[in-house]
C-alpha positions in Angstrom: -1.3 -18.4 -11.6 -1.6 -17.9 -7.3 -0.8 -14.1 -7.4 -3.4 -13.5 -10.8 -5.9 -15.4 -9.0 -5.2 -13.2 -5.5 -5.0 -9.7 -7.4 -8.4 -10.6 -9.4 -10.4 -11.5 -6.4 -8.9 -8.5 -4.4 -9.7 -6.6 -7.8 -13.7 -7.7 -7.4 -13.6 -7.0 -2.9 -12.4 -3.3 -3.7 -14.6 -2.2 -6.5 -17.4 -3.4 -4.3 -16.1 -1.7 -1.1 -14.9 1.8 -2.3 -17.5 4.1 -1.4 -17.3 5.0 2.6 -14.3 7.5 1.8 -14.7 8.8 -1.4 -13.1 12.4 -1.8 -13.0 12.8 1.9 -9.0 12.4 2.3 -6.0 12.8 0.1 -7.7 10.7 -2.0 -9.9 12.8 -4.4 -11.5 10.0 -5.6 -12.9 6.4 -4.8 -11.9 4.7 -1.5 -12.8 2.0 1.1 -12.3 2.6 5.0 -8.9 2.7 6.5 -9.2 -1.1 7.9 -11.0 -2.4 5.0 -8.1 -5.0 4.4 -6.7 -5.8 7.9 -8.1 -8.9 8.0 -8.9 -10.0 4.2 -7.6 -13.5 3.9 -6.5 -12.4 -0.3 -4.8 -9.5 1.3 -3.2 -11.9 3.3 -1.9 -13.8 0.8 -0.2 -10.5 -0.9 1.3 -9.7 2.2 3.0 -13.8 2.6 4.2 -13.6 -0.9 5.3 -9.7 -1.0 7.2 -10.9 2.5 8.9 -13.8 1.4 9.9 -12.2 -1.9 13.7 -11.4 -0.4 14.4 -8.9 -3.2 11.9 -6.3 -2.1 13.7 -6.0 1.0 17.5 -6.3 0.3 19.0 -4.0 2.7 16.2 -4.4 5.2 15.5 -8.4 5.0 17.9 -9.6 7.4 16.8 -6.6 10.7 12.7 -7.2 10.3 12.0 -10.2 11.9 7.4 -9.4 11.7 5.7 -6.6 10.4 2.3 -5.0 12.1 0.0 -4.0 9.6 -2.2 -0.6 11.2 -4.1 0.1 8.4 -5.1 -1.4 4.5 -7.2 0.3 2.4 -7.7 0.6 -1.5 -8.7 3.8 -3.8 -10.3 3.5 -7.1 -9.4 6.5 -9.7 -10.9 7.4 -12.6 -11.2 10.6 -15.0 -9.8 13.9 -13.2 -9.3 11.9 -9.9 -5.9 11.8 -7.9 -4.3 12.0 -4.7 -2.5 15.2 -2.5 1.0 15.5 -2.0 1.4 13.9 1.3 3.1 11.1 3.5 2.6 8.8 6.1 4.8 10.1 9.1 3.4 8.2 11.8 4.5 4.7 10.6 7.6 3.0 9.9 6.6 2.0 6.4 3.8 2.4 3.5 3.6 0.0 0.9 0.6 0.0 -2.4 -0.1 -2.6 -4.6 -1.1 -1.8 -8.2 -4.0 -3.3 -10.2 -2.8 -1.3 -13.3 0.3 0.3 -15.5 0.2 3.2 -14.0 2.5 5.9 -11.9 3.4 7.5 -8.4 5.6 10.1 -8.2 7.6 9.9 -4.8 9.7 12.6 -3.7 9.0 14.3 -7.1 10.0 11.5 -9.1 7.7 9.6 -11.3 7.6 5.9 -11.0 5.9 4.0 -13.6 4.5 0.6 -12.0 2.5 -2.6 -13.4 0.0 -4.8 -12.4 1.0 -6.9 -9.7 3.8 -4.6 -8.4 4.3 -3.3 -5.0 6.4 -0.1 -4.0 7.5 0.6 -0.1 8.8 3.9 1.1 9.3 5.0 4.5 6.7 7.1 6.0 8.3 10.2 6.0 8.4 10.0 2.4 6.1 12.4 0.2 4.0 11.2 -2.5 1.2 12.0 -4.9 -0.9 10.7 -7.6 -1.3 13.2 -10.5 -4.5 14.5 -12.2 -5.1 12.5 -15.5 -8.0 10.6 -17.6 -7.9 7.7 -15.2 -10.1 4.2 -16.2 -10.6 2.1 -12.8 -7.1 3.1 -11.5 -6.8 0.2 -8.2 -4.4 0.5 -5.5 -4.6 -1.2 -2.2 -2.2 0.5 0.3 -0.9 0.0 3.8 0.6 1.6 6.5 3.0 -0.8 8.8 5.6 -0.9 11.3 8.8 -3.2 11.2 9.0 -5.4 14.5 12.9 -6.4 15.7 12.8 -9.3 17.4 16.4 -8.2 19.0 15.2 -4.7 19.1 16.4 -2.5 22.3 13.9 -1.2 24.6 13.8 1.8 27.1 11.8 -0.1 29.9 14.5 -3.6 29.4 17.9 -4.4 30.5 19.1 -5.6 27.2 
């Protein structure tokens, strides 16, 4: 199938790219740059399918008209590896797609997740990745901000 084929190639890009970050940010483990993804045509193809995919974004579907992507990068755990309680303040939204059955907890509440699957949370929101006997744990994540096509601005008469 178009979303095994996506995730598999993505798979391959981010076991070759982790490296330039490794245990240098709330990820205590394997990672590729911030921008690593920005412009990754499989990435891409996540982001069209995840977009059009109206469930993911029932309350919020019918106000975001685009999305700007700031930053995409992926982290690679393995044994004794995981990630600091932290969130993403700055930006509207953070999303991560999964590579494995696995879990995040948000807001101190575990979420068990599967290959393929995709969780948003606001920035604002905390999260972590727990200390465990990880095997090639993949996530690619990204930080975004909703654009409103009828959005008001301070410097418009709307």
């Amino acid at each position: 199938n178009d979303l095994e084929d996506v995730l598999t190639s993505l798979e391959h890009k981010i076991k070759k790219d982790v490296g330039q970050m490794d245990y240098k940010t709330n990820v205590q483990g394997q990672m590729t740059n911030f921008k690593q993804y920005n412009h990754d045509p499989d990435f891409h193809k996540i982001l069209k399918i995840w977009l059009n995919c109206k469930a993911q974004f029932k309350m919020l579907h019918n106000y975001i008209d685009k999305i700007n992507v700031i930053d995409s990068w992926a982290n690679v755990l393995n044994k004794d590896d995981y990630v600091h309680k932290h969130d993403h303040i700055d930006f509207h939204f953070n999303s991560v797609l999964y590579f494995n059955e696995t879990q995040i907890n948000i807001e101190n509440t575990d979420i068990n997740v599967a290959r393929g699957d995709i969780v948003t949370m606001f920035g604002f929101m905390k999260h972590y990745v727990k200390k465990d006997n990880y095997n090639n744990r993949i996530s690619l994540a990204w930080n975004w901000n909703a654009i409103y096509e009828n959005a008001w601005s301070k410097n418009e008469n709307n």
